[in-house]
ROROGU-675720 format. One record per residue (C-alpha): x, y, z; residue in one letter. Coordinates in steps of 0.02 Angstrom, whole numbers, plus 50000, padded with zeros to 5 digits. Layout:
% ROROGU-675720
     u     v     w rest
     X     Y     Z    a
...
//
This chain:
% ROROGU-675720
     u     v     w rest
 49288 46383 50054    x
 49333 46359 49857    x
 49491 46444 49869    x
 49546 46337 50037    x
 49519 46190 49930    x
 49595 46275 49791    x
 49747 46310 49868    x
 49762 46128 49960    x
 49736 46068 49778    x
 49881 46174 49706    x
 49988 46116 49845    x
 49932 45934 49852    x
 49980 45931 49652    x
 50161 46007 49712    x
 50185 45849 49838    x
 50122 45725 49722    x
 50261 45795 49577    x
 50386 45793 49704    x
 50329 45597 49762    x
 50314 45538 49603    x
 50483 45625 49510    x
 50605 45571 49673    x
 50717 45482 49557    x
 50735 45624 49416    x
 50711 45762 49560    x
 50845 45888 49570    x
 50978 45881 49724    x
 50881 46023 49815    x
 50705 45939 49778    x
 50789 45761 49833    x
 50834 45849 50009    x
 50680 45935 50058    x
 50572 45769 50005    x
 50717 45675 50147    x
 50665 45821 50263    x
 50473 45820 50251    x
 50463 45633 50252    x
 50572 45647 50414    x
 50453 45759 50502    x
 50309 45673 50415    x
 50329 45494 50480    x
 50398 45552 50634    x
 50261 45631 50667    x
 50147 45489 50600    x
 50234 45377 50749    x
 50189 45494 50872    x
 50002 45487 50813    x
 50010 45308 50801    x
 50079 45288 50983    x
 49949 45385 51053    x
 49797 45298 50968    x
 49873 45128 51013    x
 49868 45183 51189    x
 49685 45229 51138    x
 49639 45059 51065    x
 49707 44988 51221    x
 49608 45083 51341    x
 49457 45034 51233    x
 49498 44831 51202    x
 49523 44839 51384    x
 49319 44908 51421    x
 49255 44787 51281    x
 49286 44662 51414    x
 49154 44734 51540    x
 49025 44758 51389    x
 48853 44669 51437    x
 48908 44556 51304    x
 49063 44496 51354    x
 48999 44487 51540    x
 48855 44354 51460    x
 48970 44253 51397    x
 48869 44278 51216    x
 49081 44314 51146    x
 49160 44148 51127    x
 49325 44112 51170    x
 49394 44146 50998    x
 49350 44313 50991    x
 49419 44331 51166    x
 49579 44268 51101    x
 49585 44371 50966    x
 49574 44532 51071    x
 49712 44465 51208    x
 49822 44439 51034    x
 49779 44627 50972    x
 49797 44701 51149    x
 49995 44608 51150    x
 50029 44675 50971    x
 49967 44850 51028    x
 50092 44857 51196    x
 50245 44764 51065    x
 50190 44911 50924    x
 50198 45037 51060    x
 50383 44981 51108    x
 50416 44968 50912    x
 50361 45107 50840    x
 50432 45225 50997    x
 50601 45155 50945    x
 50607 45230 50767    x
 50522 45403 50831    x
 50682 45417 50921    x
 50799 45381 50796    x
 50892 45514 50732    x
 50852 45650 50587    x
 51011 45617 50496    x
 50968 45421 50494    x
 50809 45451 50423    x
 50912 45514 50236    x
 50918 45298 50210    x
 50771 45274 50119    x
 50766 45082 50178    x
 50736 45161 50355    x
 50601 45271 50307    x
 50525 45121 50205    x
 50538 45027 50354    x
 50447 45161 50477    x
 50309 45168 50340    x
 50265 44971 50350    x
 50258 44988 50540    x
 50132 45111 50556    x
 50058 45039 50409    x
 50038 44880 50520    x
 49942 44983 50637    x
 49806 45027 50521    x
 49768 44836 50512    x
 49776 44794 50671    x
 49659 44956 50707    x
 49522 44913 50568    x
 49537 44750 50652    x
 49488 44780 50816    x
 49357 44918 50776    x
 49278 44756 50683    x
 49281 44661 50822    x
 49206 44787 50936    x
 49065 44807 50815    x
 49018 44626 50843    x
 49036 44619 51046    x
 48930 44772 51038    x
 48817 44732 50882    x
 48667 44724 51025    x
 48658 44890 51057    x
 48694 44983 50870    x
 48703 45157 50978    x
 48846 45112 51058    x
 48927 45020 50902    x
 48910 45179 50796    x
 48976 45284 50939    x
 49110 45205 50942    x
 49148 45165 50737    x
 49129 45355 50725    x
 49258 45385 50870    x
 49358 45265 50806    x
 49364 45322 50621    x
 49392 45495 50685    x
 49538 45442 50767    x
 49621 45355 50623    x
 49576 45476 50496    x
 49701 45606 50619    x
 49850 45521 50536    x
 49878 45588 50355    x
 49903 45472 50204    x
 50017 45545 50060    x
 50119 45440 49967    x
 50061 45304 49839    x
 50090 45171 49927    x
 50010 45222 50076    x
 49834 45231 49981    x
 49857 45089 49899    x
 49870 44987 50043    x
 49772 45098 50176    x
 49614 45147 50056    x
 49545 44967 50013    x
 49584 44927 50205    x
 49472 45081 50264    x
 49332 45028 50120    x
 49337 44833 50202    x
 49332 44898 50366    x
 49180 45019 50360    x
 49080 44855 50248    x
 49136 44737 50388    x
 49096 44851 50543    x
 48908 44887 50463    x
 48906 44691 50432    x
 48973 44635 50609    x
 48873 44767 50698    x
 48709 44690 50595    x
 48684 44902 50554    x
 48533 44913 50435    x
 48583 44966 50247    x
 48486 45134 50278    x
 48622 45172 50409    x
 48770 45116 50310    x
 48694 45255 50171    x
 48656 45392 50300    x
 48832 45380 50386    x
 48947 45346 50222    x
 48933 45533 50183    x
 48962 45593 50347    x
 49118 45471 50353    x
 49196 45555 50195    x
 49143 45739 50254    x
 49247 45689 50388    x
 49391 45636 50286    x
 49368 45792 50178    x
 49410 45889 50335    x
 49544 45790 50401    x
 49635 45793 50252    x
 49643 45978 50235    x
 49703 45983 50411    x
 49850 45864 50366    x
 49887 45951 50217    x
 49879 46108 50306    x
 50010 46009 50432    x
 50090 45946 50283    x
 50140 46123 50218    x
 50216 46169 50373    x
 50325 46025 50359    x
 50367 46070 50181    x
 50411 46228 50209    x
 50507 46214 50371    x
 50619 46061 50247    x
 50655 46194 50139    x
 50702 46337 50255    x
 50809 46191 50315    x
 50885 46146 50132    x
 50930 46326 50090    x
 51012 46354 50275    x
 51102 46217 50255    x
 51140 46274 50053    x
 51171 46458 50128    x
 51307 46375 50232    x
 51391 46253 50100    x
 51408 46427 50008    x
 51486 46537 50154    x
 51593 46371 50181    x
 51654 46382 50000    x
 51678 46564 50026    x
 51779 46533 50168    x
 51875 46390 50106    x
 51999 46496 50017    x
 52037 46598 50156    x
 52023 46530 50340    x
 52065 46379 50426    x
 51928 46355 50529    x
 51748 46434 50519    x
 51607 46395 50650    x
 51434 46458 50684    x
 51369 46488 50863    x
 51196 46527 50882    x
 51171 46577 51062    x
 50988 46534 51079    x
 51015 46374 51033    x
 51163 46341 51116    x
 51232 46261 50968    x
 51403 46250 50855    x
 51420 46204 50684    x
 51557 46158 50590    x
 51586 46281 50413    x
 51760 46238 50357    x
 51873 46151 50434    x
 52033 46070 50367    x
 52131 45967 50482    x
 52101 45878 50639    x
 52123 46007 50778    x
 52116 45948 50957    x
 51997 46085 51025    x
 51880 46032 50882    x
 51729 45891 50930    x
 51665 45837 50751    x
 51489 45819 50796    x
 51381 45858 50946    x
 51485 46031 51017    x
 51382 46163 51083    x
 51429 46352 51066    x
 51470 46346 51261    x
 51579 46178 51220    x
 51657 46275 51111    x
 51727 46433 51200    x
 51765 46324 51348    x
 51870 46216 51218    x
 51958 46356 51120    x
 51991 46453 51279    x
 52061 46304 51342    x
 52167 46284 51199    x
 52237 46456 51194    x
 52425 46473 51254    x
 52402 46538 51453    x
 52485 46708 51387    x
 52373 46731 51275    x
 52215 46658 51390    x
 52140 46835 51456    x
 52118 46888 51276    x
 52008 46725 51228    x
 51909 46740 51387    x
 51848 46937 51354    x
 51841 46906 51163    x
 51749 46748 51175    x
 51605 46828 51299    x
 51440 46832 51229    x
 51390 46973 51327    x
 51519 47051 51283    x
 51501 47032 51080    x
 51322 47086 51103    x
 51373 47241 51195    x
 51518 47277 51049    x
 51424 47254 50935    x
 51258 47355 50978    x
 51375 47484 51024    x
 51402 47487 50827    x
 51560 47375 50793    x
 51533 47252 50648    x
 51684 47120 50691    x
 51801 47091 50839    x
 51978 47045 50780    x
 52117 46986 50867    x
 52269 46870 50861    x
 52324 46725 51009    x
 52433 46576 51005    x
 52306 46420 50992    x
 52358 46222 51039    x
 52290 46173 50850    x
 52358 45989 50882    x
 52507 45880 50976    x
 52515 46028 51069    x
 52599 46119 50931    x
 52543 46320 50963    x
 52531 46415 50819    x
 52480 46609 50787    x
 52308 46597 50736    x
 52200 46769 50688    x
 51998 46778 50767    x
 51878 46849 50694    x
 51713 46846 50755    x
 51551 46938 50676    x
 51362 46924 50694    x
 51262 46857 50581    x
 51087 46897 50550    x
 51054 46819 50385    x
 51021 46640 50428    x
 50883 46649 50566    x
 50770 46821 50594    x
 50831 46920 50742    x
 50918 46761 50805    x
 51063 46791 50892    x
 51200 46694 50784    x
 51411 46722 50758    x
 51526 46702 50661    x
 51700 46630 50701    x
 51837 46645 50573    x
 51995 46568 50616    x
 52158 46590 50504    x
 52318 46530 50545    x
 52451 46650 50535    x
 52619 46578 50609    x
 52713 46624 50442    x
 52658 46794 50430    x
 52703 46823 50610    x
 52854 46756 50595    x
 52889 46856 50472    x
 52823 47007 50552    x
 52951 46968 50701    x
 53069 46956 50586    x
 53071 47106 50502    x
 53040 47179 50666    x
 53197 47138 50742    x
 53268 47173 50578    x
 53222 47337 50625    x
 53257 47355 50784    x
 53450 47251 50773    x
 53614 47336 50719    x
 53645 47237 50578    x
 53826 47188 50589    x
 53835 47167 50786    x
 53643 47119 50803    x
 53624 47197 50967    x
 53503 47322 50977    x
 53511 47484 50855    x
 53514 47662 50934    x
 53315 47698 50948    x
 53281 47518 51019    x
 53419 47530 51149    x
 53351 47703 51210    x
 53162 47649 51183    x
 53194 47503 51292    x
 53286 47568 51434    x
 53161 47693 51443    x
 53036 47578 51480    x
 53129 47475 51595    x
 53178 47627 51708    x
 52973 47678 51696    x
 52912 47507 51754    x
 53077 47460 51878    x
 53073 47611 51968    x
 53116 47537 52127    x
 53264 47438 52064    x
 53433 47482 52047    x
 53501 47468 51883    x
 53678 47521 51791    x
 53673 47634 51645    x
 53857 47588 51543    x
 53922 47698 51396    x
 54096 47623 51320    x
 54186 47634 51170    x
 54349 47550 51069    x
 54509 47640 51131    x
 54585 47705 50964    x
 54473 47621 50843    x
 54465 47771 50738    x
 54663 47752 50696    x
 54643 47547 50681    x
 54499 47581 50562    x
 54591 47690 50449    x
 54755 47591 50457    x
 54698 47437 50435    x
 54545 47450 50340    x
 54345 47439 50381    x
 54366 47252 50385    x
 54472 47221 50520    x
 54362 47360 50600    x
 54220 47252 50578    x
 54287 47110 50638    x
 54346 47204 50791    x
 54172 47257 50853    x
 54090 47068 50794    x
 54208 47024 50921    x
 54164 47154 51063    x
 53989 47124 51050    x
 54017 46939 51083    x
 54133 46985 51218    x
 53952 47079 51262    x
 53850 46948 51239    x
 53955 46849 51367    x
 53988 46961 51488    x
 53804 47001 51517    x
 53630 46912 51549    x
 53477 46898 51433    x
 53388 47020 51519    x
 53522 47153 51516    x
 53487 47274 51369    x
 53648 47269 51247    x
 53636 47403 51126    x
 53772 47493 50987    x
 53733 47663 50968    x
 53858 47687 50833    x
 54028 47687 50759    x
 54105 47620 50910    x
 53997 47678 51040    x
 53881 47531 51143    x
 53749 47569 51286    x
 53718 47422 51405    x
 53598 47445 51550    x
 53628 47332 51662    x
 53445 47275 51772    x
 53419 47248 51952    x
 53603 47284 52004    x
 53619 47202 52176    x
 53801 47288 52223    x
 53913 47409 52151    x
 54060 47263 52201    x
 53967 47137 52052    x
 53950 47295 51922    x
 54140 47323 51964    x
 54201 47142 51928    x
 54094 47101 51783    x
 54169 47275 51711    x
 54362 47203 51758    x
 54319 47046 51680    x
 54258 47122 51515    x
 54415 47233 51492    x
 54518 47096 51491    x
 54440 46970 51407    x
 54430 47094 51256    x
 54626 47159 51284    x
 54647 46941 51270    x
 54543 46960 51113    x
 54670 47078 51049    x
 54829 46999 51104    x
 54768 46812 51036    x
 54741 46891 50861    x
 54895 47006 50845    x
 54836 47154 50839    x
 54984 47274 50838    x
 54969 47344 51017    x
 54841 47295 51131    x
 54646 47310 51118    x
 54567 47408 51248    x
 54389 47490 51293    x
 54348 47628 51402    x
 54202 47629 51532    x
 54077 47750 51585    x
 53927 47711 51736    x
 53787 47810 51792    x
 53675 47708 51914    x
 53483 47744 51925    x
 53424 47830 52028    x
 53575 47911 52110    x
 53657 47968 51969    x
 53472 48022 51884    x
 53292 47965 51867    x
 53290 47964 51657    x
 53364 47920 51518    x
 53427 48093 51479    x
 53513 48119 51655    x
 53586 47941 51651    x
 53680 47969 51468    x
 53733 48128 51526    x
 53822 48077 51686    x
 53890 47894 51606    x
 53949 48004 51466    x
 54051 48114 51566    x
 54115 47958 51678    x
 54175 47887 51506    x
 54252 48052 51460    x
 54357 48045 51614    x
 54404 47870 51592    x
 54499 47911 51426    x
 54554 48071 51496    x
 54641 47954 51640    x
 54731 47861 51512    x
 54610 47743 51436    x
 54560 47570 51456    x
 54468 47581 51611    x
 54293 47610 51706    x
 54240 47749 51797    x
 54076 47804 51894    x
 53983 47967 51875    x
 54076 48107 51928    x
 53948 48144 52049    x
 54006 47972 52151    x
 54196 48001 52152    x
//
């Protein structure tokens, strides 16, 4: 028993300081104080609505008291209790309207000073009419004590903490108890007897509410260093992603971490985590849709990462704003630290549109001849590879040609005018085929074209003519001693072979006989004339 009291003396001491040093009290101490008195009156309103309904209930049976039925009440009285039962219903309606406000409103310390002289009211009106049901029922001093002591009880269920509160509540509780015993014409005796029993019953009450109390306190400041926890990781974050949310499942909430721009998939307040994977799979460009939609699956995440995997990364084009898509990179991870064995993620969202660009960059860097920019040796072969593997039930031209006599031009007239010569055969290229041919130079003056999804031999034939003598045009506008010419080699898939190897082989040999015929011409695999 000592050390109960003990400890609700240790903590009561710890409210108090924190009541009485608001003004000099730290940021952190400021915050909890905004929490606790949140939950506190909040919770005071609740109480309050409940007993009104009470006090109703009971005005309402003081009519059909023996006194009231005698006509022994005058109409004053009567009066009196019609105006209390009105305040009661217009308190009800009142006070139900601030328990509904918002948390976040309740930081305005005008509101909360406003919520505290509403259900200060109450107390009042209550000692009020527990006065005036001492005197209707001052006949029968069983019944009046029954119900002062049910009454009291009642009250006494709604705690009283701050200064102000016992300055105003305490002389209105000493009043009442002198005027009920006075009303209720209660014999001094009685008024000695039952003033101890009134105060045990405070005693008890108000180690129950500080026993509530410390709930309160300590949910405020779980509260203050979650939200200080994520002000941190938001800091953390700041210097490195875009965007950072937190989606606890259970909750089916989203909150914002970092964010730096107005993004249209982003709803400032209110999203839930659902909201926001329907949003930001929404958002994500359509090619890129099937990898938000498994990524973004709770189940699963869960499943990934029980199975031992401590992040899911991956990369999509997102709508960010004005439908502008950029390269963003995802990274999701589960976090544990905030709530115990809640079921919380983390999503980290970077925008990487440079970097990819770059990356693309350098990648065709890579894979691009770099004086002709069509595709470099590897590339070309890489790429028809795959074509052939997933077209396999097209028809498609394989095309090896080369400069007639470049060689001799080259060493005549210098690598300049050699470069200039195949700049202009691989635009000759460029025009003479579609964007989903594959143009490749394979080197010196050797260039690969496969052409895709050849519909007749006839088309292959005069797209060939046409490119001869376009280039032997080329030649002849730009005086080159002579005349330009190429020489033309075609396998076709699959009659000529199946792979890239037997394709080469047989357009290689069809070119070989082309300049063996006399040059500037096209011929088909051997195996086809």
């Amino acid at each position: 028993m000592l050390n109960i009291i003990k400890e609700r003396r240790e903590f009561n001491r710890l409210i108090i300081h924190l009541y009485k040093n608001e003004k000099n009290a730290s940021s952190t101490e400021k915050e909890i104080l905004t929490q606790l008195e949140t939950r506190r009156q909040k919770s005071n309103l609740k109480r309050s609505i409940l007993l009104s309904a009470f006090l109703i209930f009971n005005i309402c049976l003081l009519f059909f008291t023996p006194s009231m039925r005698s006509g022994e009440i005058g109409s004053p009285i009567i009066g009196l209790l019609i105006f209390f039962l009105l305040s009661l219903v217009v308190y009800i309606e009142v006070a139900d309207h601030y328990a509904k406000i918002p948390d976040e409103n309740f930081r305005e310390k005008k509101l909360r000073n406003k919520v505290r002289s509403v259900y200060i009211s109450f107390w009042a009106v209550f000692l009020i009419v527990i006065s005036s049901s001492a005197l209707i029922c001052r006949k029968n001093i069983n019944l009046s004590l029954f119900l002062w002591f049910l009454m009291f009880f009642l009250l006494l269920s709604i705690p009283v903490f701050s200064k102000i509160e016992h300055i105003i509540l305490v002389p209105f509780a000493i009043v009442g108890i002198i005027l009920y015993f006075s009303m209720a014409s209660a014999p001094l005796s009685m008024f000695i007897i039952f003033l101890p029993i009134y105060f045990i019953i405070l005693f008890i009450t108000q180690i129950n509410h500080m026993e509530r109390l410390e709930t309160y306190y300590e949910s405020a400041r779980n509260a203050v260093e979650l939200g200080a926890n994520k002000r941190r990781t938001a800091k953390v974050f700041e210097e490195v992603f875009d965007l950072a949310f937190e989606l606890d499942v259970d909750k089916n909430s989203c909150d914002i971490l970092r964010d730096c721009g107005d993004y249209s998939f982003v709803e400032k307040s209110g999203m839930s985590n659902l909201d926001f994977i329907s949003r930001i799979i929404y958002a994500t460009h359509e090619e890129d849709r099937a990898i938000s939609q498994k990524n973004f699956n709770i189940d699963y995440l869960n499943n990934e990462f029980l199975g031992g995997r401590n992040q899911v990364y991956f990369e999509i084009r997102l709508n960010l704003k004005d439908d502008e898509y950029r390269w963003v990179s995802v990274l999701l991870t589960k976090e544990e630290s905030f709530v115990e064995g809640g079921n919380v993620f983390l999503c980290l969202i970077q925008d990487v549109e440079e970097r990819k660009k770059n990356e693309n960059k350098l990648k065709l860097e890579a894979e691009k001849d770099p004086l002709t920019q069509l595709y470099n040796k590897v590339t070309t072969r890489s790429m028809i590879e795959e074509c052939l593997e997933k077209n396999h039930t097209q028809q498609h031209a394989l095309l090896i040609m080369d400069i007639d006599n470049f060689k001799t031009i080259n060493d005549t007239r210098g690598h300049v005018v050699g470069d200039k010569i195949l700049l202009a055969f691989a635009t000759e290229l460029n025009k003479s085929f579609r964007e989903t041919d594959i143009l490749g130079r394979t080197g010196g003056d050797e260039f690969i074209v496969l052409i895709k999804n050849v519909q007749s031999i006839a088309l292959v034939c005069d797209k060939l003519q046409r490119l001869i003598s376009s280039f032997k045009k080329y030649g002849i506008d730009n005086g080159f001693p002579g005349r330009l010419s190429i020489s033309i080699g075609v396998a076709m898939y699959n009659k000529d072979g199946k792979t890239y190897e037997e394709l080469f082989k047989k357009a290689d040999a069809a070119l070989y006989e082309a300049k063996r015929n006399g040059k500037d011409q096209y011929k088909f695999s051997i195996t086809r004339s």
